[in-house]
N, C-alpha and C positions, 0 to 999 in steps of 0.2 A: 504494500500500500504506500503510494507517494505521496511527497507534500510538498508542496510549494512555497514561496516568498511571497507576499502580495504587499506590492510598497507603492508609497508615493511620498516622493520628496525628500527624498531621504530615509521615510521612517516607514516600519511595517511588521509583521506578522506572519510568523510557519502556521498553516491551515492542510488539512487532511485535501489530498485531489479532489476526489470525490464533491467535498463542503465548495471547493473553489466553483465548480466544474455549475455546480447549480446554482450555486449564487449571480455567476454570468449567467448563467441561461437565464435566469428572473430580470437578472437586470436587462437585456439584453428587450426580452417580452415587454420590460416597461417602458424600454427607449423605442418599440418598434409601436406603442400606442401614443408615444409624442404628436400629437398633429401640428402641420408645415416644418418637421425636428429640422434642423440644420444639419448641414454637411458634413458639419462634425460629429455629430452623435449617430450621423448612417454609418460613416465608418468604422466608429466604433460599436456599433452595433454589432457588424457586422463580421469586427477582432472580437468580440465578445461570443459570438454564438461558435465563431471556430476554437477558440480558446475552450468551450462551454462540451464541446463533442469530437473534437478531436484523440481524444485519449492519451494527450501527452502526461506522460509520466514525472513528475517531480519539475517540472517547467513551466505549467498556466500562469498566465500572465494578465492581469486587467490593464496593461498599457496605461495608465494611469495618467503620469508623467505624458507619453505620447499622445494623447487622447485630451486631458484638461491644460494641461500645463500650469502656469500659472494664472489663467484666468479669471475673474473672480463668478462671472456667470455661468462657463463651463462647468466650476467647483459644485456652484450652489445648484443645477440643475441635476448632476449625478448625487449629490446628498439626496435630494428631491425622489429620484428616482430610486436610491438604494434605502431611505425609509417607507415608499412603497414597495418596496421585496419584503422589509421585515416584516410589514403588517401581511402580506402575503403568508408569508411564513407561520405568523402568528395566528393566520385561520386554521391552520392545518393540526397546530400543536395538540398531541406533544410530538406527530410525526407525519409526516408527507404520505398521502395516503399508494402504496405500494405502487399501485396501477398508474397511479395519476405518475410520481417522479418517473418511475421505467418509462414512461412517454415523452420525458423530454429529451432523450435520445442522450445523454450524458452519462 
């Protein structure tokens, strides 16, 4: 079982693959409900869903850095968007219901 670095700016967090792997994929479903989303957030979107289903081992990456940079609207729009995962998450608790996660192809 792999795990990965998940940083931005310097600073970050060892996370199980698997935990990485769906959390992009949520985030990923939040930014593909953005309507008129920018340029920016297709692309990352769309580093996110390959990061989310590819199966790389001990490597996922949310691009963070590459993706917001230092922006402050960037910043606050993927907060935005990753406190819509949690509350996502937090319907499901205490765990993702079996059939529903295996369908996100992660």
């Amino acid at each position: 079982m792999g795990s990965s670095n998940m940083d931005y700016c310097g600073s970050g967090f060892w996370v199980r693959d698997y935990q990485a792997e769906v959390w992009l994929y949520l985030l990923a479903q939040e930014a593909k409900a953005v309507v008129d989303a920018p340029a920016w957030l297709a692309h990352a979107r769309k580093d996110w869903e390959i990061q989310a289903a590819a199966g790389f081992m001990g490597c996922i990456s949310s691009c963070l850095d590459k993706h917001l940079g230092s922006d402050p609207d960037r910043v606050a729009l993927a907060v935005h968007l990753s406190e819509r995962v949690v509350q996502r998450l937090l319907t499901w608790a205490p765990a993702i219901p079996k059939d529903l996660v295996n369908s996100f192809g992660t």
